[in-house]
C-alpha positions, 0 to 999 in steps of 0.5 A: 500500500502506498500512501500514509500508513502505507507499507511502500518503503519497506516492500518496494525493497523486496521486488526485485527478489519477488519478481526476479524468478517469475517466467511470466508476469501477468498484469491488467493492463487494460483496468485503470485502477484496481476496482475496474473488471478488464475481463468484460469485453463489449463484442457487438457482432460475431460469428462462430464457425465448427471446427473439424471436432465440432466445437464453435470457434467464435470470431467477433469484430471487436478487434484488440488495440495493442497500442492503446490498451496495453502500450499506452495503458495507465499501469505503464507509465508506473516506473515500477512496472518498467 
């Protein structure tokens, strides 16, 4: 926690070792804060296909944007995340 009463000085010393193993690092880029969902996705039109064992393959329009949901996302531009 950062902040007043928050515990930022003594754990931001320890991050390098918490991260310093990890072989994927897995962030919510595309939430603004902590209370915000990034799973939601608001796919307007689709369409599904079957493959060859039968399943539905669902393709939908709402194409990601990489540059503006994950390079330019609010998290990145935190110097810790760098």
């Amino acid at each position: 926690m950062q902040g007043t009463g928050g515990d930022w000085e003594k754990e931001s010393k320890i991050m390098e070792g918490v991260y310093a193993l990890a072989y994927y690092i897995i962030a919510a880029t595309s939430a603004d804060d902590s209370y915000t969902g990034f799973l939601a996705r608001n796919i307007s039109e689709y369409v599904y296909i079957r493959d060859e064992s039968g399943h539905r393959v669902y393709i939908g329009t709402d194409i990601a944007d990489f540059d503006n949901e994950v390079e330019k996302a609010r998290l990145n531009t935190r110097v810790w995340v760098i």
